[in-house]
C-alpha positions as CSV (number, residue, x, y, z in Angstrom):
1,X,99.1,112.6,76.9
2,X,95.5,113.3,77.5
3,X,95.4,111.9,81.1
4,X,97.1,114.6,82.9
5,X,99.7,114.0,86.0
6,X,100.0,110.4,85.8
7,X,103.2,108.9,87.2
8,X,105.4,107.3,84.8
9,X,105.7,103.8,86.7
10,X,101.7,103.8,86.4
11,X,100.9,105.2,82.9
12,X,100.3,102.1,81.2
13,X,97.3,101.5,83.9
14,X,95.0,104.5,82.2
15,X,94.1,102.6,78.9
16,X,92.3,103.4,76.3
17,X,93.5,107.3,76.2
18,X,91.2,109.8,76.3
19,X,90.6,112.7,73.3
20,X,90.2,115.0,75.8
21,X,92.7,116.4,78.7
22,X,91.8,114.6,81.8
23,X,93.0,114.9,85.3
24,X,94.9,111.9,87.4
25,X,96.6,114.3,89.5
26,X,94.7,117.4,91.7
27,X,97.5,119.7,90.6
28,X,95.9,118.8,87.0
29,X,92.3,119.0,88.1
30,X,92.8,122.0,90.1
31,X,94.0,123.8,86.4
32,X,91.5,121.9,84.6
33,X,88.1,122.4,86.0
34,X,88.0,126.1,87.2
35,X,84.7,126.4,87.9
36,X,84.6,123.7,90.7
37,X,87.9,124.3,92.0
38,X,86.2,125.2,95.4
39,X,85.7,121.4,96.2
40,X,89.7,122.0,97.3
41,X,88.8,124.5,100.0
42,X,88.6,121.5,103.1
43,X,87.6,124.5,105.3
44,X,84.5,125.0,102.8
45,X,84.1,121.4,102.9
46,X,84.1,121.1,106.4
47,X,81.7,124.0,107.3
48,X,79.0,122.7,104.6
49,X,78.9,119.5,106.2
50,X,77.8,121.5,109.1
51,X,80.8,120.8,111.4
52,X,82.9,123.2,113.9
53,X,85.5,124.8,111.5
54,X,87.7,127.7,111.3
55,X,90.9,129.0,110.1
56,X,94.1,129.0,112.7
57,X,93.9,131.9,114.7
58,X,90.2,131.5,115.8
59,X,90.0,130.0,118.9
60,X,88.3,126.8,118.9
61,X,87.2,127.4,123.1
62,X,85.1,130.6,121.2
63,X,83.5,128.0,119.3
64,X,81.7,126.3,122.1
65,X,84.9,123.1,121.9
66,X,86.4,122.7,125.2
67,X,90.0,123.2,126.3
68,X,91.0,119.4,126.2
69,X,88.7,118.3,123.2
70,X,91.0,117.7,120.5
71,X,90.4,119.2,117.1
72,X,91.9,118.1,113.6
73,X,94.7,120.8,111.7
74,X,95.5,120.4,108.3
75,X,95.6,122.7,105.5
76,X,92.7,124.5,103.9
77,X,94.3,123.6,99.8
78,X,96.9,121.3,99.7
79,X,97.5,119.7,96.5
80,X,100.7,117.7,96.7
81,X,98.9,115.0,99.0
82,X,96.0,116.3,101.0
83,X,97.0,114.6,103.9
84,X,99.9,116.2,104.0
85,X,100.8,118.5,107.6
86,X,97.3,117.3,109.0
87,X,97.1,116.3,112.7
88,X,95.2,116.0,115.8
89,X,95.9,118.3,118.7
90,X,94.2,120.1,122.0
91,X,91.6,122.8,121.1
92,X,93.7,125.3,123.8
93,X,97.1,124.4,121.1
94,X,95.7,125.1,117.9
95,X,98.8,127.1,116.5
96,X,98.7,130.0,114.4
97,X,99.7,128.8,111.2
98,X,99.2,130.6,108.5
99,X,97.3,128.9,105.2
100,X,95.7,125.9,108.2
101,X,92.5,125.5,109.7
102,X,91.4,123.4,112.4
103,X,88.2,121.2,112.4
104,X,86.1,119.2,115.2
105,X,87.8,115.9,115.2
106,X,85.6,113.2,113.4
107,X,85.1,109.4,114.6
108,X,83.5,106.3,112.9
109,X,84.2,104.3,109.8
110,X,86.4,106.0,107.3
111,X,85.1,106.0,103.7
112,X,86.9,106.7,100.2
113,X,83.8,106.9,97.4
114,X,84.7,107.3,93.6
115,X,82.0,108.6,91.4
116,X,81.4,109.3,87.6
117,X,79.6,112.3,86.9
118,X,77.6,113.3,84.7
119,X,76.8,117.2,84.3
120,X,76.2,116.8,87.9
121,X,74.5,113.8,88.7
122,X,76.1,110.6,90.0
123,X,76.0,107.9,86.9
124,X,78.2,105.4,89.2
125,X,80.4,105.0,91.9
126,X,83.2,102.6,93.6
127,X,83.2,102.8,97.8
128,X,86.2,101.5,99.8
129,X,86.4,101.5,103.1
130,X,89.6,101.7,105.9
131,X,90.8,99.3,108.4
132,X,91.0,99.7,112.1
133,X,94.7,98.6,111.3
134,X,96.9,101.8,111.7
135,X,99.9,103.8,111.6
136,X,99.6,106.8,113.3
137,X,96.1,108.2,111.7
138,X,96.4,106.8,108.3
139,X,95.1,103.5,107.4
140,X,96.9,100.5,106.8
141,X,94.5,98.5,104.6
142,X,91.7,99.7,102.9
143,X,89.0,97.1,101.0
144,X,87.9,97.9,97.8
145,X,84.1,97.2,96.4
146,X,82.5,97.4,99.6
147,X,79.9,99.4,98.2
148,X,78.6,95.2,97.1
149,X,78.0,95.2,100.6
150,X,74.5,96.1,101.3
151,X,74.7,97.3,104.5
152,X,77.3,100.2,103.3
153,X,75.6,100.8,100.1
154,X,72.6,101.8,102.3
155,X,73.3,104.5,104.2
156,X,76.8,105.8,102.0
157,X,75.7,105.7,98.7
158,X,72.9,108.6,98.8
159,X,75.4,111.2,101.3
160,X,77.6,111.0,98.5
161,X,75.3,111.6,95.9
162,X,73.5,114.3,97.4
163,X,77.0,115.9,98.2
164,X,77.3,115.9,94.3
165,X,74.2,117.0,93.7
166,X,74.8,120.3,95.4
167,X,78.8,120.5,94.9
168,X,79.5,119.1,90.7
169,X,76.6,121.3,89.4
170,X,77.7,121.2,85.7
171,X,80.7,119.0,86.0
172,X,81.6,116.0,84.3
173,X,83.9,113.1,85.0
174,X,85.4,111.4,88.1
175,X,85.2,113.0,91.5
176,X,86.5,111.5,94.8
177,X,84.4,112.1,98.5
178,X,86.2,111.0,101.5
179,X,84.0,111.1,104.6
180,X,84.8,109.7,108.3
181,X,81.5,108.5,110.1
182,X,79.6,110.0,107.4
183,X,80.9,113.3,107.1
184,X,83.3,114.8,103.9
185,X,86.7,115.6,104.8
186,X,87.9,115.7,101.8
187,X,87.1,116.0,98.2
188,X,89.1,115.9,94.7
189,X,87.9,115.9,90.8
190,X,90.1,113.0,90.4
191,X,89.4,109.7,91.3
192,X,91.4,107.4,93.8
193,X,94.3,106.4,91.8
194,X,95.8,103.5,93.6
195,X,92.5,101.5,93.8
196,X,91.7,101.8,89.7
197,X,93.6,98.0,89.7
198,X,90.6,96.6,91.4
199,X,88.0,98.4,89.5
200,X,87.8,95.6,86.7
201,X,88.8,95.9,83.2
202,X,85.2,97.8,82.3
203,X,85.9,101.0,84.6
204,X,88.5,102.5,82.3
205,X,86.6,102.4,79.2
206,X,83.7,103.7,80.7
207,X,85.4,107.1,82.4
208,X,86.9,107.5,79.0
209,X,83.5,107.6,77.0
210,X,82.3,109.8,79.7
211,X,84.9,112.6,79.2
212,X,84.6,112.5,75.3
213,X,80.9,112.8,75.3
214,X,80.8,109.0,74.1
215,X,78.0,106.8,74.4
216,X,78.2,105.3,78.0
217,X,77.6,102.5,79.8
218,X,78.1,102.0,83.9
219,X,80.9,99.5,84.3
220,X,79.6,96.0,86.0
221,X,80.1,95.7,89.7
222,X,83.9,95.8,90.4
223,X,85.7,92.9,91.0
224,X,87.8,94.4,94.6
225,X,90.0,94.1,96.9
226,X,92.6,95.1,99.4
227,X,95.2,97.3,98.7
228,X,97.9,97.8,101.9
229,X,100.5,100.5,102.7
230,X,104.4,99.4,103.6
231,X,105.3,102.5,106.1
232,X,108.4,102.5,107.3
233,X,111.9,102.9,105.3
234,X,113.9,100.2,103.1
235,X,114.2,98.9,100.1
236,X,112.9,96.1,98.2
237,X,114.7,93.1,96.5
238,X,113.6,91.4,93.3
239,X,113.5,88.3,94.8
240,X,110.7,89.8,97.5
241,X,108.5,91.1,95.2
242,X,108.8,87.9,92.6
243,X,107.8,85.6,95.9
244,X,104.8,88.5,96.7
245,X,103.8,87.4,93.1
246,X,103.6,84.0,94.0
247,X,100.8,84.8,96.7
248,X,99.1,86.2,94.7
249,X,99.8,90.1,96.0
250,X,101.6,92.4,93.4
251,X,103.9,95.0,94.9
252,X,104.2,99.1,93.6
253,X,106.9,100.8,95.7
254,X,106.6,103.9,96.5
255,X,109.2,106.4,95.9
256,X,107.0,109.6,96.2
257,X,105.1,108.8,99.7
258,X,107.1,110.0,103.0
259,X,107.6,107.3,104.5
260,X,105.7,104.7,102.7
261,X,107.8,101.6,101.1
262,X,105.3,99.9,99.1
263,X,101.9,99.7,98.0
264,X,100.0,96.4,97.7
265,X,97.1,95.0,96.0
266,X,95.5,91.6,97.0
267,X,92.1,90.0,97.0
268,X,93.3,88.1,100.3
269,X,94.2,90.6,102.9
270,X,95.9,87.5,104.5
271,X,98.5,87.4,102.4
272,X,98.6,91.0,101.9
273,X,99.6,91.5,105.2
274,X,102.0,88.7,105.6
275,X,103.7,90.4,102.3
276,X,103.9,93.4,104.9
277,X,105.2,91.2,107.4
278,X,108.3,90.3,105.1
279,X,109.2,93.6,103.9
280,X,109.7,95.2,106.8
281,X,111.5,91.8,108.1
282,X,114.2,92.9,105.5
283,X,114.0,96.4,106.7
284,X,114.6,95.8,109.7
């Protein structure tokens, strides 16, 4: 299959295929695109956005960050979930952990931008931005299409196509930029699988013509969303997810997430979080 990494309960989502082999997955687009596999080094990332950055084992006080500021640890490549084993914690109990870095711990709105690429340049992108609502440090809503908005449009769009500018020279595809207040923490040569539902029925065709060289058009302005994680344990019942349907939310559980039950999609974030509300009802 020409998209590469895609899981099973999602493959009939990336239609038409492409002739080419094209990456889903950042195990896949880590293998496939050699030459800009350095977009997967976060502490690379990190230090060319100009923050405070270094591997475990510096000390972060030698860096001019005082004992109680707390500083962000994660890993420097992690490719099965990039989020995985990242946490806050005191600049004076930074462990020494071998493969991790620490990083000055970032504030502000938290961004998710998908982009097509063309050798390099940004043809068109998709911005989605996090809720306030949490669980722990990851985001229990996030709103699709916000890059409609004006006001975000503004001031995100041209970070994240200068940071392609200088990052994708030569590439072509899909690339993904995720910044908090305006600065990358993360970036992948994938795009952000769970929100392609809400991209409209143009922004598949389009990705494909790009990757086989077709002739290609932008996709219109995307239709949006919310999409909103389930964490927490259970299961779901047929019956749950067939009266989620009839409110107009569609339900994907999530068997490969720790600690995630379900994914789901709305245009009403209303009713996306009474969904929420019912599921873990029945978990509990």
């Amino acid at each position: 299959m020409p998209f590469i990494g895609t899981l099973p309960e999602r493959a009939a989502l990336f239609q038409p295929q492409p002739a080419c082999d094209v990456a889903v997955s950042d195990a896949a687009a880590w293998r496939l695109n050699p030459k800009h596999r350095h977009v997967y080094d976060k502490l690379r990332v990190a230090l060319d956005a100009g923050l405070r950055a270094a591997p475990c084992g510096v000390d972060p006080r030698d860096c001019g960050i005082s004992p109680g500021e707390r500083v962000f640890v994660k890993p420097q490549t992690n490719l099965a979930g990039m989020a995985i084993g990242a946490r806050s914690v005191p600049a004076d109990a930074v462990p020494l952990e071998p493969g991790a870095f620490w990083c000055e711990l970032l504030t502000g709105l938290q961004t998710s931008s998908d982009c097509l690429v063309a050798d390099g340049e940004s043809v068109w992108l998709a911005h989605t931005v996090a809720s306030q609502e949490r669980s722990g440090a990851r985001p229990l809503v996030w709103e699709v299409g916000v890059g409609a908005a004006l006001e975000v449009q503004a001031w995100l769009e041209p970070l994240v196509m200068d940071w392609v500018h200088r990052n994708l020279v030569g590439y072509t595809g899909i690339c993904n930029l995720e910044l908090i207040g305006g600065r990358p923490i993360e970036a992948h040569l994938r795009g952000s699988n769970g929100f392609f539902d809400l991209y409209g029925e143009g922004f598949l065709p389009a990705w494909v013509a790009l990757a086989d060289g077709a002739a290609f058009r932008p996709p219109p302005p995307i239709p949006g969303g919310y999409v909103v994680s389930v964490f927490g344990e259970g299961e779901l019942d047929a019956a749950l997810i067939a009266a989620a349907a009839d409110h107009g939310v569609s339900v994907q559980v999530d068997p490969h997430t720790p600690d995630r039950i379900a994914i789901l999609r709305c245009t009403d974030k209303a009713a996306g979080l009474k969904v929420r509300e019912w599921i873990l009802a029945q978990g509990g």
